[in-house]
N, C-alpha and C positions, 0 to 999 in steps of 0.2 A: 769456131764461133767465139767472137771475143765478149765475156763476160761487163762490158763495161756501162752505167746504168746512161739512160736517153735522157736527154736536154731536160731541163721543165723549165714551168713558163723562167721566161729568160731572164728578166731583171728581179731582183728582187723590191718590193713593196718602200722599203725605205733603204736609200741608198746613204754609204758612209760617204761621210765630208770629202774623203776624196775622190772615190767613185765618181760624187756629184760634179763636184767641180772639173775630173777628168771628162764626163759627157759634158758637161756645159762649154768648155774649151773645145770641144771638138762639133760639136754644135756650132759655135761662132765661127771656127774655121772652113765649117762648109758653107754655112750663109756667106763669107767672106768670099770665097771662091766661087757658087756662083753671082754672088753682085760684080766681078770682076771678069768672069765670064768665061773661068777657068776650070769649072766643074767637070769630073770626069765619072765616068760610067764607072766606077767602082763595083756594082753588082753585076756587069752584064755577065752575062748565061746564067743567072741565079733564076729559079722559078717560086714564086711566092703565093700562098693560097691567101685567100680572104672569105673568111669562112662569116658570112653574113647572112642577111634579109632584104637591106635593101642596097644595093651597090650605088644608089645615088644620092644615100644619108651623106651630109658633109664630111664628119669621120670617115665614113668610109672613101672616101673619094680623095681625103688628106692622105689618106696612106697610100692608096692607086700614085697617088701623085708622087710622096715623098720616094718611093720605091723605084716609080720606074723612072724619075728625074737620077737614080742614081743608074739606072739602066738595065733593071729588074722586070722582067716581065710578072704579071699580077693578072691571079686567072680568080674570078667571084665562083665562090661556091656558096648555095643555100642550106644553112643546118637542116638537118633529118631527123638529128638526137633530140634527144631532153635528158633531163636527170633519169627519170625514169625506166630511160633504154636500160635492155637486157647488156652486161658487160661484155659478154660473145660480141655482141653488136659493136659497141662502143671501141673497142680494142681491135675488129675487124676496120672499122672504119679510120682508127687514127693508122693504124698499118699502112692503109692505103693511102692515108694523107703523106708520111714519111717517105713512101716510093716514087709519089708524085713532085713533091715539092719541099727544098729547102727550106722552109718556115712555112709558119702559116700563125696569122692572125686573126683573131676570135673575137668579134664583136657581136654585142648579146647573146652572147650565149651563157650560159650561168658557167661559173667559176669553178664549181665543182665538176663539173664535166670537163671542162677547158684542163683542168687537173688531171682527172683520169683518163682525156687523150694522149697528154704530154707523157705519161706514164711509160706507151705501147709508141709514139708516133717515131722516136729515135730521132726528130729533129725540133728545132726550137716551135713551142706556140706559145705567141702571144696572146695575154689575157688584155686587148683592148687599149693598145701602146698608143694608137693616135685619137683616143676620147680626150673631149676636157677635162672626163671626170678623172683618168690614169693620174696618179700621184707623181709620174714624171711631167705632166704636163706643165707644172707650179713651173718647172724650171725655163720655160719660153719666156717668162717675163724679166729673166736675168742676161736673154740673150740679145737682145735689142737695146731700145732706148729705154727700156722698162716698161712699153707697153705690148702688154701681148698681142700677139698676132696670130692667124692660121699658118704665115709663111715661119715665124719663131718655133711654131708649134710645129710644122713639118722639119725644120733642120735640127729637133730633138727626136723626133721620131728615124731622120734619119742617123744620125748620132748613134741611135740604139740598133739599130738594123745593124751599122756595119762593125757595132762592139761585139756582135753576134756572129756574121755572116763572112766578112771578110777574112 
């Protein structure tokens, strides 16, 4: 059994100038690719959780999108936990989430849990990567004409996916 520690949430909070600039580059290159019509399934056979409430919030439905435009299949699951779950609990359920699914993203769910799944789950979870309020999201408006968009906002979300996944 190899002693090596599991993913946590994937990006960090503020990213170095070139970090940034390498997702922002890579971001334009997929917008580029598909306005050209050249986009390719980059994730297919990747399975991806979206560990939500409502799978028809627009976030959530950015990420359905941004994921399986790369060819990712994206299966809605409804939180069970709270903060307050027992950790037996919590550590059983990110286990199962790692078995199931290559990622999985966390929207409303509190932070501190998203944390202590990422601990046990052994694959990447995102704390909330396709919100407006994610601190990556700022960088949608560098990808365009400098107006943000949902679709700006999807080809940084997927930026981050495949800085993870691929």
């Amino acid at each position: 059994m190899l002693n090596t520690p599991p993913p946590l949430s994937v990006l960090p909070a503020l990213l170095s100038a070139g970090e940034a600039a390498a997702l922002l580059a890579h971001a334009r290159a997929l917008k580029a690719a598909a306005q050209s019509g050249i986009a390719q399934p980059l994730l297919r056979g990747k399975k991806l959780g979206l560990l939500c409430e409502a799978p028809e919030h627009p976030d959530a439905a950015l990420f359905c999108h941004a994921a399986q435009e790369l060819g990712a299949h994206v299966a809605h699951i409804r939180p069970r936990l709270d903060q307050h779950s027992p950790r037996n609990e919590v550590q059983h359920t990110a286990r199962l989430l790692g078995r199931l699914y290559d990622a999985v993203e966390c929207q409303g769910v509190p932070p501190e849990l998203v944390r202590q799944m990422a601990q046990d789950a052994g694959v990447p979870m995102y704390e909330g990567i396709a919100t407006a309020q994610h601190p990556h999201a700022q960088l949608a408006e560098k990808v365009g004409d400098g107006t943000p968009s949902d679709d700006d906002r999807r080809y940084v979300v997927q930026a981050m996916l495949l800085s993870t996944l691929a």
